[in-house]
C-alpha positions in Angstrom: 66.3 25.0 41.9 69.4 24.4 43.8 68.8 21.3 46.2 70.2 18.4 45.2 68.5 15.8 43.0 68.2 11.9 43.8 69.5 9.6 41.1 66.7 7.7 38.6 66.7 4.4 40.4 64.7 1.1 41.2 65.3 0.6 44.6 63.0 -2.4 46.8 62.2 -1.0 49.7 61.4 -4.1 51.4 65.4 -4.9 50.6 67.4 -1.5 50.0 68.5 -3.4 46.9 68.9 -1.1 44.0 67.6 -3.0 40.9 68.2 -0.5 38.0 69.4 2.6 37.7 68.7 5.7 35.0 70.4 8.0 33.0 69.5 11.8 33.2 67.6 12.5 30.2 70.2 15.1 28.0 69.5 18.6 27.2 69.6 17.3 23.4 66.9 15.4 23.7 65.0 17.3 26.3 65.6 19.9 23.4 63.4 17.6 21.1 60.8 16.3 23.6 59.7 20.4 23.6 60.3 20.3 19.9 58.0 17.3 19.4 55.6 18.2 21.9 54.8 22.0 20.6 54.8 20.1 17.1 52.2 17.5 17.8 50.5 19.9 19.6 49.4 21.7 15.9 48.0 18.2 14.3 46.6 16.7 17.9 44.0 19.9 18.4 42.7 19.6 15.0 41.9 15.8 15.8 38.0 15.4 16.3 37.7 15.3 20.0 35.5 11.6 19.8 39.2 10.6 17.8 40.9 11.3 21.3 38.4 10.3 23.5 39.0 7.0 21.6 42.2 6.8 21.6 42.3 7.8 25.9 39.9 4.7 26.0 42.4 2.2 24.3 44.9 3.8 26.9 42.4 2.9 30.1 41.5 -0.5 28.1 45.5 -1.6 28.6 45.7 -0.6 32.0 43.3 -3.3 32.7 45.1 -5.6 30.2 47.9 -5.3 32.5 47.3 -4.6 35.7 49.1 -7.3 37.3 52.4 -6.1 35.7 52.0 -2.9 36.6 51.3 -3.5 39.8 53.8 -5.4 40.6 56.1 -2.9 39.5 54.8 -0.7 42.0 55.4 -3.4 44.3 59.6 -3.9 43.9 59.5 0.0 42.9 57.8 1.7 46.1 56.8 -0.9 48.2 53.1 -0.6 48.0 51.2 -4.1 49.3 50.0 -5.7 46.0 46.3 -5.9 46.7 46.2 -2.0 46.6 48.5 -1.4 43.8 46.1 -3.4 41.4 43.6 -1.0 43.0 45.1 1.6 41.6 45.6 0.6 38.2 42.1 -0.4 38.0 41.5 3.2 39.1 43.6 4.5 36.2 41.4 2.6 33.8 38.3 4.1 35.5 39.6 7.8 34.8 40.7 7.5 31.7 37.0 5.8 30.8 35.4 8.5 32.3 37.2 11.0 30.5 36.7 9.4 27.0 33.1 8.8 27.4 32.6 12.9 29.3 35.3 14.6 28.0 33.6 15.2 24.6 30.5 16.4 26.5 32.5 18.5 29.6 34.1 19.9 26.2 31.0 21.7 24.5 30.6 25.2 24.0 28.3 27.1 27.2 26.1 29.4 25.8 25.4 33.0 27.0 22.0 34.8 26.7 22.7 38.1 25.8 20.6 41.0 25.7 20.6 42.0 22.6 20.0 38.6 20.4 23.4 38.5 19.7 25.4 34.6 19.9 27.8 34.5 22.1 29.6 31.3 23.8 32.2 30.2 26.0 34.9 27.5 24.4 36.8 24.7 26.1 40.1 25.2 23.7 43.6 23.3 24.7 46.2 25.8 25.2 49.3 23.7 24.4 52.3 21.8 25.6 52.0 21.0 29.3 54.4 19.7 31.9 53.5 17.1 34.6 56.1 16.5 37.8 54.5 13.7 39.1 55.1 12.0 43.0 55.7 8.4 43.6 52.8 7.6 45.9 50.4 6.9 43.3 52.7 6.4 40.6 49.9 5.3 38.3 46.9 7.2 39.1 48.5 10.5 39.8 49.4 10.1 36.2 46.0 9.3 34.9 44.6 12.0 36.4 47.3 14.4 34.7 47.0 12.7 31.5 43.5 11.8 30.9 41.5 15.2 31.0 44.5 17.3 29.0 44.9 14.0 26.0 40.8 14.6 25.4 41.3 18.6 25.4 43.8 18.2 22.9 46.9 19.0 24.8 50.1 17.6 24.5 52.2 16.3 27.7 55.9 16.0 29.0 55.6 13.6 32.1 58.4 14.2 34.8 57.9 11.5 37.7 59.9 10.7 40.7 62.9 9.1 40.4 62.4 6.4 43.1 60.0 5.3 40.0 61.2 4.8 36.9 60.8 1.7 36.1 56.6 2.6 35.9 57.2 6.0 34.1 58.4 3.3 31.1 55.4 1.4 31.7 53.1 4.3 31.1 55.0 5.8 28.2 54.6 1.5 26.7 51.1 2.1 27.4 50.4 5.3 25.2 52.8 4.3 22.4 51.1 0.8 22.2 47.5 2.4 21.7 49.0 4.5 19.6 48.9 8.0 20.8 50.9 10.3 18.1 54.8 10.8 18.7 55.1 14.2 20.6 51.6 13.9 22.0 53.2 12.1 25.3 56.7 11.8 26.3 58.7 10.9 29.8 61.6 12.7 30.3 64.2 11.9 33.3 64.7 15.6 33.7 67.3 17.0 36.6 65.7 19.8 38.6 67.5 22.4 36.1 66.0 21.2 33.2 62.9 21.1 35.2 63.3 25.1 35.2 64.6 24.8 31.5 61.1 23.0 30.4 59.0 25.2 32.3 60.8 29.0 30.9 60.1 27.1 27.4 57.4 29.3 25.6 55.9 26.3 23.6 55.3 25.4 27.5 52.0 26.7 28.5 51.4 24.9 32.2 52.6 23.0 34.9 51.0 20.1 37.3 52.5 19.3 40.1 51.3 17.0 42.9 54.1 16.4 46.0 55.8 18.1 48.8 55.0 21.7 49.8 58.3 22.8 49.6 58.3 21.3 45.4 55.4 23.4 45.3 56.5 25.8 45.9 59.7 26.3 44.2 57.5 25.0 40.8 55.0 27.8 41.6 57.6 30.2 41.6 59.2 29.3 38.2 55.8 29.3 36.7 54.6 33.0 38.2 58.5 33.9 37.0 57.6 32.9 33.4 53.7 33.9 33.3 52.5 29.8 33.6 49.1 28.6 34.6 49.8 26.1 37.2 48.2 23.0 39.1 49.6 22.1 42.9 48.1 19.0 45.1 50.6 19.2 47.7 50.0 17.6 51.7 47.5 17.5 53.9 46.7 16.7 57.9 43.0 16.0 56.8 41.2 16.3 60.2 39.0 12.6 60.7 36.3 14.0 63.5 34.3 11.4 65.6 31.3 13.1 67.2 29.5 9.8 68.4 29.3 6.4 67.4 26.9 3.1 68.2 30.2 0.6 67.6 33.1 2.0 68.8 35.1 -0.7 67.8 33.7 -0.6 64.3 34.4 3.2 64.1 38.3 2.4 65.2 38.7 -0.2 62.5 37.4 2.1 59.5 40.1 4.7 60.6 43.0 2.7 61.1 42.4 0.9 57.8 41.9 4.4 56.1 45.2 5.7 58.0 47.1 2.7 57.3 46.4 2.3 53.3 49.3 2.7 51.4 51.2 2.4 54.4 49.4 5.8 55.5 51.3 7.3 52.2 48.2 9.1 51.1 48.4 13.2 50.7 44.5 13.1 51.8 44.6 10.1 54.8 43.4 11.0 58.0 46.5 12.4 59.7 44.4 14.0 62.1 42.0 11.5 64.4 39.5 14.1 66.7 37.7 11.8 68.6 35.0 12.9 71.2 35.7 12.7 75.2 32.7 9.8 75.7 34.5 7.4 73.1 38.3 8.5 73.0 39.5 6.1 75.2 38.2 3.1 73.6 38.5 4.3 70.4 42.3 4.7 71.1 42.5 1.5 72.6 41.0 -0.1 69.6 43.7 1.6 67.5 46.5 0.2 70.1 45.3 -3.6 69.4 44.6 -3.1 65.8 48.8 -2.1 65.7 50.3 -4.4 68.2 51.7 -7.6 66.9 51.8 -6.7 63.2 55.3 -7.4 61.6 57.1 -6.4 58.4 56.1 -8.6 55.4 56.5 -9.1 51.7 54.4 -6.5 50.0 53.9 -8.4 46.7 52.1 -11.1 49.4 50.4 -9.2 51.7 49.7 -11.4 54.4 47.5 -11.0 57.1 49.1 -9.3 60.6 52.0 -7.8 58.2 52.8 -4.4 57.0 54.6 -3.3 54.3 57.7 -1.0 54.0 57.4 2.9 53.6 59.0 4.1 49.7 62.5 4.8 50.8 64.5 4.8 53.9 65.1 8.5 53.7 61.2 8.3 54.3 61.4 6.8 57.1 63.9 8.5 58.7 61.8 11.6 57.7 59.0 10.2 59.7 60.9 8.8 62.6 62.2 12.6 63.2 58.6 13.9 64.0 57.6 11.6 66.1 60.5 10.8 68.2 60.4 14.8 68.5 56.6 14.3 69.4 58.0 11.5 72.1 60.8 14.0 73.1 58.1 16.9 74.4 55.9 14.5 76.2 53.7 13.0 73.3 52.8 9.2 73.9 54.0 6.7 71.6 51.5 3.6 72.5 52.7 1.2 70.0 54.6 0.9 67.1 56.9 3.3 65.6 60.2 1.6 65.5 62.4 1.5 62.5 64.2 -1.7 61.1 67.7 -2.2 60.7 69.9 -2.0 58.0 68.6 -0.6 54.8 65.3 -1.1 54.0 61.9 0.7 55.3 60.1 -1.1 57.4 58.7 1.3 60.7 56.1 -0.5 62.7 52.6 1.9 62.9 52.0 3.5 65.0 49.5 5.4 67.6 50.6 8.9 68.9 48.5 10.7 71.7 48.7 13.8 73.6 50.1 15.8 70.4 50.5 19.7 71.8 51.4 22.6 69.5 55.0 22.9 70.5 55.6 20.0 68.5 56.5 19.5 65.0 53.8 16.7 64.6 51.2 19.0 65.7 51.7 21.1 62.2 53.8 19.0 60.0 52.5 16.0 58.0 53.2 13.0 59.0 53.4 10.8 55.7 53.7 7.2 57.0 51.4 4.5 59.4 51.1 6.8 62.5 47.5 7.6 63.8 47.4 11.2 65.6 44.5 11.0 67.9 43.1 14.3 70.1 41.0 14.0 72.8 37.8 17.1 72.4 35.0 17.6 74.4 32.3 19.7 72.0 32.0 20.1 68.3 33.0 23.6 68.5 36.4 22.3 70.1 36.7 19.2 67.4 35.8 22.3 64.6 38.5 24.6 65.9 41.0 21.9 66.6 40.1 20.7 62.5 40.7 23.8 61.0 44.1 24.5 62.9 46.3 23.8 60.7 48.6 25.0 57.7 46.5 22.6 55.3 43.3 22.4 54.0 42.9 19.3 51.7 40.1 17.4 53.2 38.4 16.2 55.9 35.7 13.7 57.5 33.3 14.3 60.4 30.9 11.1 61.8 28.1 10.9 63.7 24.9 8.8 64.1 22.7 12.2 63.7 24.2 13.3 60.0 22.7 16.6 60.6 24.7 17.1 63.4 28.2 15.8 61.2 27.0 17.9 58.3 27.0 20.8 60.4 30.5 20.4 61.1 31.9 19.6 58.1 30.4 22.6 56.8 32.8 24.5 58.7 35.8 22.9 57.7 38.5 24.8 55.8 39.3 22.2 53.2 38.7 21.5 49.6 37.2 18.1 50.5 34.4 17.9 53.0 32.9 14.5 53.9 30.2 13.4 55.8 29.8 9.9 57.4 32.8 8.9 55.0 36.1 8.8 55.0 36.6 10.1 51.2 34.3 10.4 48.6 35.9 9.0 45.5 35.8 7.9 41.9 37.0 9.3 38.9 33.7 11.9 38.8 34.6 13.2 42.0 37.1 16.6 41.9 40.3 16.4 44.2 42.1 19.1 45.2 42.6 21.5 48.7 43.1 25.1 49.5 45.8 26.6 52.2 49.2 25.2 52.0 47.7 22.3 49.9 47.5 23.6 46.9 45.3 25.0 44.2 43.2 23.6 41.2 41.1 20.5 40.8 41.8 17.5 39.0 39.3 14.9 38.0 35.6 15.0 37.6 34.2 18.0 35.5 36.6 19.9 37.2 39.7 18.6 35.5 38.4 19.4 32.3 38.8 23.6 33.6 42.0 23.7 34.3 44.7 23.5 31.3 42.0 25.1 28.9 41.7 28.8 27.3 37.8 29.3 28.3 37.6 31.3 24.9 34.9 33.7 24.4 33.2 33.3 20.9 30.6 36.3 20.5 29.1 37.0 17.1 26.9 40.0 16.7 23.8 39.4 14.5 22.5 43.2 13.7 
């Protein structure tokens, strides 16, 4: 890993003011958080898995307790409008619940007939000391949804976040020590990228999880296959958000900007991608236009109406900026929005791009930030085609009043996450994950409980 690493700091994005900053965890101690991790390992397995589904309830139990703090951690730490970032912690507790009253079940042993009258099973066993490099998007629930599956199995975790967030990577690690998960069983480390590589080439390391960039994932999925590691990637997504007919255009309009603009369209699964049918494109863009205009920046932690919050950084923004003023550059068309404050914080108005051709970098790159993409198609064939060209294959929506006709069409799409008449289907029952250059392995729902486990074979011959 050679590029260069950020600093662990607090900084507002709504200011640019840098509110705490973060030593690099030592290799001393990173030394001891492997140590303590393959140590707790031995003791946590042989807990009674009800005795960890309990203990993964108290953790889910104190979420809730203090949502509000965490929240507004989120808030200062990544600019996320406080309305959603209590969202998000209540979604934490949800997972975490789900996991402690189905893990023990999701657990059980799967028996096999056999021909011959002999017993034979498949176990759910942990396999050991995991590693979790987590984004700051989600800080909470992308942690939850590490966490919660692997603490029930019996695994033991180091968690590696972001460094824009540190300030809730100490609220999490508050939150398992306070219910009283075992030393060892959980620990947050604020490892550079070479310890990174350190942690994984460990042996008492047995897996990696990953959700971010494509490019993280795949410099972590190459240390991994270097070092023989089972790995987990949720990396981007241009999820394709197909509108076939509607009754209520204007009602169709609002439901996709509001889905494009949560978390200020910071969302590896949002719908970067709005295919919208010839009969209803142009009022359906012009919706989007007045749904845009006239908003101005505001204080996240308020989240008044007509504002929008900052992106998470200003190197996000300027990230963002680049693809679309390139869109702009080769004759794309920049209705509304997409201007960029001064001085240091990350305020860029949203957007709403048309006219996106393959020549440009918006066409294939994701755009992570309040811009709606919309393309103009004239069958379902096209809006199929159009869908599934693309490097990414996370998820994707299709609508229609006849949900025959939108089932049909989703069925074709390339994507881990096909939706009909919805923009997501969510909850913490409900498996995530993509295929392509979005990654591979599910996290979540029944799912979750397959990946970080050795599916042991337990066949006993009885003549």
């Amino acid at each position: 890993m050679t590029a260069s690493q950020p600093a662990y700091a607090s900084t507002n994005p709504a200011t640019g003011e840098v509110t705490a900053t973060f030593d690099f965890t030592t290799d001393d101690a990173i030394g001891s958080a492997l140590a303590a991790g393959a140590s707790a390992f031995e003791t946590w397995r042989q807990l009674p898995i009800e005795e960890r589904a309990a203990l993964t309830q108290k953790i889910g139990d104190l979420f809730a307790e203090r949502a509000d703090e965490l929240a507004r951690i989120a808030v200062e730490e990544m600019g996320k409008p406080l309305g959603e970032a209590v969202e998000e912690v209540e979604f934490c507790q949800a997972i975490f619940g789900y996991y402690a009253e189905h893990g023990p079940g999701l657990a059980t042993d799967q028996p096999i007939t056999t021909f011959g009258g002999d017993e034979a099973v498949v176990q759910k066993r942990p396999i050991g000391l995991l590693l979790g490099v987590m984004p700051w998007n989600f800080p909470y629930y992308q942690v939850a949804r590490f966490t919660a599956p692997n603490l029930v199995l019996g695994n033991t975790m180091l968690l590696k976040h972001a460094e824009s967030v540190p300030r809730c990577a100490e609220a999490i690690q508050r939150i398992f020590d306070d219910a009283g998960v075992p030393a060892g069983v959980f620990r947050n480390v604020f490892a550079t990228f070479a310890q990174i590589e350190t942690i994984i080439a460990d042996p008492r390391v047995q897996g990696v999880s990953l959700t971010g960039s494509e490019r993280a994932g795949s410099t972590i999925a190459a240390v991994a296959g270097q070092h023989l590691k089972k790995c987990v990637l949720e990396l981007g997504g241009s999820d394709p958000y197909v509108v076939l007919d509607t009754d209520d255009v204007e009602a169709a309009a609002t439901q996709a900007w509001g889905t494009r603009i949560y978390n200020t369209g910071q969302a590896c699964n949002s719908n970067k991608r709005m295919i919208v049918m010839d009969d209803v494109y142009e009022p359906f863009v012009g919706k989007l236009v007045d749904l845009a205009s006239g908003l101005r920046p505001g204080d996240p932690a308020e989240g008044a109406d007509g504002t929008f919050a900052p992106l998470s950084s200003r190197l996000a923004l300027e990230r963002l900026k680049e693809v679309v003023d390139d869109a702009v550059a080769h004759g794309a068309q920049l209705h509304v929005g997409g201007e960029a404050a001064d001085g240091p914080s990350a305020y860029y108005s949203p957007a709403v791009l048309t006219d996106v051709t393959p020549e440009m970098r918006a066409y294939r790159e994701e755009l992570f930030g309040p811009v709606a993409v919309v393309y103009k198609v004239s069958s379902d064939e096209e809006a199929l085609r159009l869908a599934n060209d693309t490097p990414y294959g996370l998820g994707g929506a299709v609508f229609s009043t006849d949900p025959d006709r939108a089932a049909r069409v989703a069925a074709g799409l390339d994507v881990g996450m096909a939706n009909v008449n919805t923009p997501a289907g969510e909850g913490a029952e409900v498996p995530f994950g993509g295929v392509k250059r979005s990654g591979f392995g599910r996290e979540l729902g029944p799912l979750g409980m397959d990946e970080f486990v050795n599916k042991r074979l337990f066949y006993v011959k009885k003549s």
